[in-house]
Phi, psi and omega in degrees: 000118179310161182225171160185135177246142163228153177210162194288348173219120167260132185233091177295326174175190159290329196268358197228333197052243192262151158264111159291146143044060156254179240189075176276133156250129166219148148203166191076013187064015150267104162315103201244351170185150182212117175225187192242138193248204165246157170324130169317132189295325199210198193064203173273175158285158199203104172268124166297138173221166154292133163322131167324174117248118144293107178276335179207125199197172194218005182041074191230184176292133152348119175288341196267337170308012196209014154089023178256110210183085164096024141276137188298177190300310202265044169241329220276317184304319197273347187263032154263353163345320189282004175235043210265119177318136183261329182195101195310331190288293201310310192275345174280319184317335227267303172353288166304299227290338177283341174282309178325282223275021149257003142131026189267130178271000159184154329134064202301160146240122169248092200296103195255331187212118146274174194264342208053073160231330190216169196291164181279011157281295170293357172284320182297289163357291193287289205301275223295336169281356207236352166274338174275341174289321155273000151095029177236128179294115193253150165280018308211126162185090184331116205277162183212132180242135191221014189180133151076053179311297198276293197239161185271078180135204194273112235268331205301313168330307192310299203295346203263329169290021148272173149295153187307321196273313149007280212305303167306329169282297196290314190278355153312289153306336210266294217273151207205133153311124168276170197249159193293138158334292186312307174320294201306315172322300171312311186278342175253330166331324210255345151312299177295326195270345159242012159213357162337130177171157195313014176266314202209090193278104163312120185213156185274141174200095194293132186291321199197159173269002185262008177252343216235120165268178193296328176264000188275297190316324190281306197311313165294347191262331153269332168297340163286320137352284151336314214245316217097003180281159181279162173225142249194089200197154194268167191204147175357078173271353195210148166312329185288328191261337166265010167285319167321298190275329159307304148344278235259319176243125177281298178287012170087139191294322195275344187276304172328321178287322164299302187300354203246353185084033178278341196264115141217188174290007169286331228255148180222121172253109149308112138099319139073017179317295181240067164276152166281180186275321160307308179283343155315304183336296211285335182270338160317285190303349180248015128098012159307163170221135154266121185295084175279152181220039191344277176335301193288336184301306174285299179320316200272344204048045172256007167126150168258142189276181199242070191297295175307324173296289179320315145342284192309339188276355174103341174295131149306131177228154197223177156200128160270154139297316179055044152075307191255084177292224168270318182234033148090043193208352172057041144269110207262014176272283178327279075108273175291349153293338229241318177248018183269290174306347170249352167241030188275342184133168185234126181058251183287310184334157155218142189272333199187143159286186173290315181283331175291313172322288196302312174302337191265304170292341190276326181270007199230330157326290190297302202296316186308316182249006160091344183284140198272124172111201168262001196111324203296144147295110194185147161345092198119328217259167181294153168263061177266105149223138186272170149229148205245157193272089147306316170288356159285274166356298155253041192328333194281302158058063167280315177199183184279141181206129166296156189270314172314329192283318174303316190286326165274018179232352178222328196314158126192168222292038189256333188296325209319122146249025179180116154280102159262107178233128156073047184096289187287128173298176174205326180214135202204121158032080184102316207240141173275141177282335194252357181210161209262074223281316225259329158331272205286342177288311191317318165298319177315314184285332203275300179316318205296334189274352167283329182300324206277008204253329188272351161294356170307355186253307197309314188297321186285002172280336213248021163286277183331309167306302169314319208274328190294309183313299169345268156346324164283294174327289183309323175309282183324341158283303144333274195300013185228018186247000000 
């Protein structure tokens, strides 16, 4: 059925700039024409955009609800057990359905803890259902691990300064038989074939490379190769992971991932923090893309990534949430200001404009999670767009300011009054359309806090444990410094 919206400012992209007083039509999840009109007779004003992206997220519970709060990653990782999904359809709805309404028109999920309640098909299954109920285009790729569960190396120091019931409770929780290259293979095979679909991009997803053994990582790198399908992987997100990897590959970890055929346009690295400038290079020229997660970068205390250098070196950059924004709220609008102003440039310099930024992150986004076009509002193009309270936004309304410059200087997803993907409304003055969000965190939390009762061995392990992690990591920097 044609649709049609209208508004006092439209911003189709960088390259085309504002429409005053346009007039968007789409039908079928088609954009079919956008002009300038006369101004709307009455309500507020309102500006049109290209939809968001989360480029990298794990569809998981808020971490600070489970006591994960001013930790590094690798203490951070092992206490989210205590956020292990209770109920995959209820905790990915809740997940999207909080990205859907800050205005993202699609979604990495990079699947790091299933719940173990069911096979991991049908769990890929409840998540691609719990994305069409909220009407948002998703990314889908089962993280895969075959080494170094607990620790980057040999776990038995940590484990062995536990008491046995300590012990037994971390590996329980921790430790997994790993599964074979093939397997994994097979198993995203059989992933892409029940839930695949123009919606819903299958993608391979090796967690890490201190996670990964050497063949699994050449095996997902000739199967992407093969197939085309994309891949999805964390890269030197913490110091720990870049002592590791010097170790381990002497002649440098991204020039292996180059020789072996991993680094391609397939290819999306989350967080590239503590890459070096020869390795942004390699990752530029081989048409890679980087994921910045500024907010989670600071919580975890890992460090600022080198944004702005990459950008110059020709990398694509995206920016995710990762589950942990500034306040826990998946607004990825704060999200791309917080790394639009701190990697935008010094004094005159400028790395990008806001609009230019905004245009980049949104197309390197889309290319990231597999969703088709740039983003731009243009003829032809999906009908993913948000629209924003412009008299909220300019509250002031002293003279004319471009609204992208305004939006980045004040915005954030508080602004929304409407999210379209593919055509479909999704989110209204707030509120998700297709699924009842305030519903379902209320049930998740009601499990969890029955859940968090069964968690009892775990809270008495984790003084010791932290303190044992600690311990291994620092060593382990030392001895690599």
């Amino acid at each position: 059925m044609p649709m049609e919206i209208a508004a006092h400012s439209l911003f189709s992209g960088p390259d085309r700039g504002i429409v005053e007083n346009a007039v968007l039509r789409h039908d079928n999840g088609v954009i079919t024409s956008i002009e300038s009109g006369t101004p709307p007779a009455s309500g507020p004003r309102s500006l049109i955009l290209p939809a968001f992206v989360n480029a990298h997220d794990h569809a998981r519970p808020t971490a600070s609800s489970f006591g994960a709060i001013g930790m590094p990653l690798e203490s951070w990782i092992l206490r989210s057990a205590l956020g292990t999904p209770v109920d995959p359809y209820l905790t990915a709805a809740s997940a999207l359905a909080r990205s859907a309404r800050a205005g993202c028109a699609s979604m990495m999920v990079h699947y790091t803890r299933p719940s173990g309640t069911m096979p991991l098909v049908d769990e890929a299954k409840a998540i691609a259902r719990a994305a069409s109920d909220v009407g948002i285009r998703i990314a889908f790729a089962l993280a895969v691990r075959d080494q170094n569960p607990i620790v980057y190396g040999d776990s038995e120091p940590v484990l062995s300064e536990l008491p046995s019931d300590d012990r037994k409770t971390i590996e329980e929780l921790s430790v997994r038989a790993p599964m074979s290259p093939t397997a994994y293979i097979e198993l995203t095979d059989a992933i892409a074939a029940a839930i695949g679909s123009p919606k819903v991009d299958v993608q391979l997803g090796p967690a890490g490379v201190q996670w990964c053994s050497k063949p699994l990582l050449e095996a997902v790198a000739e199967n992407s190769a093969l197939t085309g399908r994309r891949i999805h992987m964390h890269l030197l997100e913490t110091i720990y992971q870049r002592a590791w990897a010097d170790e381990h590959f002497p002649d440098g970890i991204v020039r292996y991932l180059r020789d072996i055929g991993f680094l391609s346009d397939r290819l999306t690295l989350a967080h590239c923090i503590h890459a070096g400038p020869d390795e942004i290079e390699m990752i530029a020229a081989s048409g890679t893309r980087i994921v910045t997660n500024f907010s989670s970068n600071m919580h975890l205390r890992s460090g600022l990534a080198p944004i702005a250098a990459a950008h110059q070196c020709g990398c694509a950059i995206a920016v995710g949430v990762d589950g942990l924004a500034l306040d826990e709220d998946d607004d990825v609008l704060r999200e791309m200001r917080l790394v639009q102003m701190f990697h935008g440039g010094l004094g005159f310099k400028r790395t990008w404009t806001p609009a230019e930024f905004f245009g980049l992150a949104v197309a390197n986004g889309r290319k990231a999670t597999g969703a088709s076009g740039t983003g731009a509002l243009l003829p032809g193009a999906p009908a993913d767009f948000v629209s924003i309270d412009l008299d909220r936004l300019d509250r002031d309304q002293i003279m004319p300011v471009d609204p992208v410059e305004l939006l980045f200087a004040r915005g954030n997803a508080s602004l929304l009054r409407e999210v379209v993907v593919d055509g479909r409304t999704i989110v209204s003055e707030g509120r998700c359309t297709g699924v009842d969000l305030p519903a379902i965190e209320k049930e998740l939390r009601g499990i969890y806090r029955v859940n968090a009762g069964k968690f009892g061995n775990f809270q008495r392990a984790w003084p010791p444990l932290s303190a044992s992690l600690q311990n291994w990591f620092e060593a382990q920097l030392d001895c690599s410094s």
